[in-house]
C-alpha positions as CSV (number, residue, x, y, z in Angstrom):
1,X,0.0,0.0,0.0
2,X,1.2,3.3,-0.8
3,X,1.7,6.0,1.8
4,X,-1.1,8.4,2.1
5,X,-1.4,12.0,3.9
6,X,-4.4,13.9,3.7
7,X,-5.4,17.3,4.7
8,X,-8.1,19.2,4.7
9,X,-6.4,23.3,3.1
10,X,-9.3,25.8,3.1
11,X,-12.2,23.4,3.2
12,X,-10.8,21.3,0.1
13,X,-9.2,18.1,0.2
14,X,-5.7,17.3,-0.8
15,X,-4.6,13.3,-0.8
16,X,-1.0,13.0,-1.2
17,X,0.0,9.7,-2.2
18,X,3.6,8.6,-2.3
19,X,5.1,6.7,-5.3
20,X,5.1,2.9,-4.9
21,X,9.2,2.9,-6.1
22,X,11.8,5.6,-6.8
23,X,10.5,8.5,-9.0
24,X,10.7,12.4,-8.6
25,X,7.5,12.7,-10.9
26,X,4.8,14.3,-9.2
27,X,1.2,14.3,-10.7
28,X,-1.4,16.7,-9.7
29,X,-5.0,16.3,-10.3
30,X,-8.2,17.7,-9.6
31,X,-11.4,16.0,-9.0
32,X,-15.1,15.6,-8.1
33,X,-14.0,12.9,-5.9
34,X,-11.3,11.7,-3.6
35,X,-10.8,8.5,-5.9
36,X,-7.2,8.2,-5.5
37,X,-7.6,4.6,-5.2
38,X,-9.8,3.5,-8.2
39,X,-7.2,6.1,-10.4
40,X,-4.1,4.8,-9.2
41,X,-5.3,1.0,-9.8
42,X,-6.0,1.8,-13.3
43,X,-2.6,3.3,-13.8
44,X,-1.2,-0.3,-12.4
45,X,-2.9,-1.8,-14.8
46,X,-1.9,-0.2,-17.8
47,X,2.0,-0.6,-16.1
48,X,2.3,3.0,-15.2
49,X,5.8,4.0,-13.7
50,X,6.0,4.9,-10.6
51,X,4.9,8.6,-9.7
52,X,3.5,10.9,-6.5
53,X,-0.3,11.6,-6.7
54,X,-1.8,14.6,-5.4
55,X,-5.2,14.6,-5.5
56,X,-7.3,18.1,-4.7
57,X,-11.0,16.9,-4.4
58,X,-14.2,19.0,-2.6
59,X,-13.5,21.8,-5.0
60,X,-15.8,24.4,-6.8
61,X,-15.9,22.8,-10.1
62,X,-17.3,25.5,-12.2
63,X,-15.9,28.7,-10.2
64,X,-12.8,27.1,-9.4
65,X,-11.5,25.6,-13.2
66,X,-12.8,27.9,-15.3
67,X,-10.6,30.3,-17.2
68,X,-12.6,33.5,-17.3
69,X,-16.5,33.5,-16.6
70,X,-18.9,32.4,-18.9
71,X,-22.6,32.0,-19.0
72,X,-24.7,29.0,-18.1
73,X,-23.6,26.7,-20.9
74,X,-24.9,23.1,-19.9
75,X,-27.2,23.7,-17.3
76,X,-29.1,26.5,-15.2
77,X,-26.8,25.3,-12.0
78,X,-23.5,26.2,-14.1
79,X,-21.0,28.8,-12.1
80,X,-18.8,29.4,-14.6
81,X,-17.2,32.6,-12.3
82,X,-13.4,32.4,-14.4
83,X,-11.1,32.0,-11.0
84,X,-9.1,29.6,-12.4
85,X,-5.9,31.6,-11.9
86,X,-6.6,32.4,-8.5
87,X,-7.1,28.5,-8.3
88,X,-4.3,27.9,-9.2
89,X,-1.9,30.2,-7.3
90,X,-3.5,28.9,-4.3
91,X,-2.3,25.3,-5.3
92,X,1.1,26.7,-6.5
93,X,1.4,28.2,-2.7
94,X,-0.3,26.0,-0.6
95,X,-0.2,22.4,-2.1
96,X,3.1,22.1,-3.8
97,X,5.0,23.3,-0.8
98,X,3.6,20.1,1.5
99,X,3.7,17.6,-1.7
100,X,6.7,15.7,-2.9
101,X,9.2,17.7,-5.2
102,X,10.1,17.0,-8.6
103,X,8.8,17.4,-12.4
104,X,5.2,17.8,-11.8
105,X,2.4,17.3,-14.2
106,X,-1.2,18.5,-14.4
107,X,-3.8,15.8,-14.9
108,X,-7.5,16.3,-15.1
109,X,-10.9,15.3,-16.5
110,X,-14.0,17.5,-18.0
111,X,-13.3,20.7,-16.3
112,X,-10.5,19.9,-14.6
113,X,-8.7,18.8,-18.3
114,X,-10.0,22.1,-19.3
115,X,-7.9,23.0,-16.1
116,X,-5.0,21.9,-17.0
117,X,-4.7,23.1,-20.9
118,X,-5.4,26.2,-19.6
119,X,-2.4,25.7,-16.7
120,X,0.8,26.3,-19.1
121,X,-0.2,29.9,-20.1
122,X,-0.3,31.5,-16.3
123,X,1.9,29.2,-14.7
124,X,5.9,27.9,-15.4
125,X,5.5,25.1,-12.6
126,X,4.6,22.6,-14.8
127,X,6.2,20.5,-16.9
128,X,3.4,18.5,-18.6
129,X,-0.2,18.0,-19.2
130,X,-2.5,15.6,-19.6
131,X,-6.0,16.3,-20.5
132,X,-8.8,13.8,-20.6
133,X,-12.1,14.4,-21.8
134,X,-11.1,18.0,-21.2
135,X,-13.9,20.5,-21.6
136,X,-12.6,22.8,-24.3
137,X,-16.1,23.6,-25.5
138,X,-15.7,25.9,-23.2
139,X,-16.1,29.7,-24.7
140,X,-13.2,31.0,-26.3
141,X,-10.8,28.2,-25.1
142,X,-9.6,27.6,-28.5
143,X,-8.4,31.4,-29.5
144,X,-7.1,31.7,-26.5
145,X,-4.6,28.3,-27.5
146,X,-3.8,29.7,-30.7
147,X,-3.5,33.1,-29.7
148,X,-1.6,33.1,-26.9
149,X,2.7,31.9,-26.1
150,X,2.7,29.5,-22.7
151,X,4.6,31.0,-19.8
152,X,6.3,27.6,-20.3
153,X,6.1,25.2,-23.2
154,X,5.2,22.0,-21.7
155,X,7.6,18.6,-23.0
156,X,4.2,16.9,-23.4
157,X,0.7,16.9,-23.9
158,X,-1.9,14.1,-24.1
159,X,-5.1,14.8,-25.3
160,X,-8.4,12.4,-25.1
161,X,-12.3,12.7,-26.3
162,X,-15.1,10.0,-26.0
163,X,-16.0,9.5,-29.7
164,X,-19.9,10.1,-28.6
165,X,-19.1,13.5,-26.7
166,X,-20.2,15.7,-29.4
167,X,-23.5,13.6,-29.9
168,X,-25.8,16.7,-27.8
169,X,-28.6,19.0,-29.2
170,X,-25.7,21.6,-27.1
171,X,-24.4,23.6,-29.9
172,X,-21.2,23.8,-27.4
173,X,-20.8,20.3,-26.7
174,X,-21.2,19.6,-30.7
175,X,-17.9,21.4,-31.1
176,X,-16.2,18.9,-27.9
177,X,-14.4,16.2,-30.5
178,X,-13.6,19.0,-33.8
179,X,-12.3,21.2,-31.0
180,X,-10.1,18.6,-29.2
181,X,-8.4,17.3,-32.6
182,X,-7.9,21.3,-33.8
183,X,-5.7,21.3,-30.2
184,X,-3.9,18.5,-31.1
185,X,-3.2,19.8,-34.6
186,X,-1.8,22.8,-32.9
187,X,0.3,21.7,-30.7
188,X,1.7,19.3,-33.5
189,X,2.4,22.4,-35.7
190,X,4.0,24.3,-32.3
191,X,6.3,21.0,-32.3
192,X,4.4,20.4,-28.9
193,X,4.7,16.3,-28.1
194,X,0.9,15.4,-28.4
195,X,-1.1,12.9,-28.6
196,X,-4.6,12.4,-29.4
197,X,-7.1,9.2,-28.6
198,X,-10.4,8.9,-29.4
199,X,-11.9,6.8,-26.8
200,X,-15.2,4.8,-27.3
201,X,-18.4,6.3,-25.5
202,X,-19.7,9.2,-24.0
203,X,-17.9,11.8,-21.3
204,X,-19.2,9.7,-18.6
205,X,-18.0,6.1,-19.7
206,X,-14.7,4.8,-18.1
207,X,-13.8,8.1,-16.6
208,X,-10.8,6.4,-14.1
209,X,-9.2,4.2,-16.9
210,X,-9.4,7.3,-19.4
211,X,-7.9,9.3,-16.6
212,X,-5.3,6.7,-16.0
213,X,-4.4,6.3,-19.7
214,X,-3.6,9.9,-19.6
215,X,-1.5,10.1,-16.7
216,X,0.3,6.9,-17.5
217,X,1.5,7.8,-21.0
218,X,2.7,11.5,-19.4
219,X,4.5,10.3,-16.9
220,X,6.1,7.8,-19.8
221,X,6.9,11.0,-21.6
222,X,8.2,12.6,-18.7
223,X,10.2,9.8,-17.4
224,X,12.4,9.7,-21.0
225,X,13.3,13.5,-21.0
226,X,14.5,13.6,-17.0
């Protein structure tokens, strides 16, 4: 069993798992849930490398991951308020300084892969991404890519989409998988190392193992260049 320390940091939940071997890779990741476990498994499956896991659960999805406020998109109960860079400082200066040290990596899923695309442009903490099912139907998300330099270029970026995602009477959500591939293509032109799956379902089918497939192939990435 891996070591575990959690804390409760201004009403959220941070689970800091140790690497089950030698590794100065540290993922972060934010979540709906404190699922460490169920995540973590999947990665064994799929023969991830060993890596820290620092998982930030009992968050304000909406407020907290969005890049700039938006309207309600999905629902009437969206909360789209844009604090995602104040989000973020606070895990820059509150989280990392209690979490193992090393290359770190931002890992998310829906809004919280929106999250972590969005991560490279305000911070230079991080040295790779990896975005599953990422929400980038989200207004504006893709100009902002294209039209904006990241504070620092990350060494890798993986990028996943349900192949049924864009299957919604939502004009936005009909844009999820043509958006997702117009990212990859991007970051292929900005000699970015990407990759792109298109995984079988809608956003809510196999959410841990698309999570873990994500993670897993970063921290490959990751563990090659350091």
């Amino acid at each position: 069993m891996p070591n575990v320390v959690q804390k409760i940091i201004d009403n959220k939940k941070v689970s800091i798992v140790g690497a089950e071997g030698d590794s100065d890779i540290v993922v972060y990741c934010n979540s709906v849930n404190d699922d460490w476990g169920k995540i973590i498994g999947c990665c064994k499956q799929l023969g991830s490398k060993p890596f820290h896991f620092v998982l930030i659960s009992d968050i304000d999805w909406d407020k907290d991951l969005s890049p700039w406020p938006a309207g309600k998109i999905i629902s009437g109960n969206d909360n789209f308020e844009g604090k995602a860079q104040e989000y973020l400082q606070w895990i820059e200066d509150k989280v990392v300084p209690i979490a193992p040290q090393g290359h770190k990596i931002m890992a998310g899923y829906s809004m919280a892969g929106l999250f972590a695309l969005y991560v490279p442009y305000v911070s230079d903490k991080f040295e790779a991404i990896a975005s599953a099912s990422g929400s980038v139907w989200f207004p504006q998300f893709f100009d902002f890519i294209t039209s904006h330099q990241p504070a620092k270029v990350p060494r890798a970026v993986y990028l996943s989409i349900g192949d049924l995602e864009s299957k919604s009477k939502n004009a936005y959500l009909q844009q999820t998988v043509e958006i997702t591939r117009n990212i990859y293509e991007h970051y292929e032109a900005s000699k970015i190392p990407t990759i792109f799956e298109l995984h079988k379902g809608n956003h809510f089918k196999d959410y841990e193992m698309r999570l873990a497939k994500a993670i897993t192939w970063t921290v490959e990435q990751e563990s090659k260049i350091i």
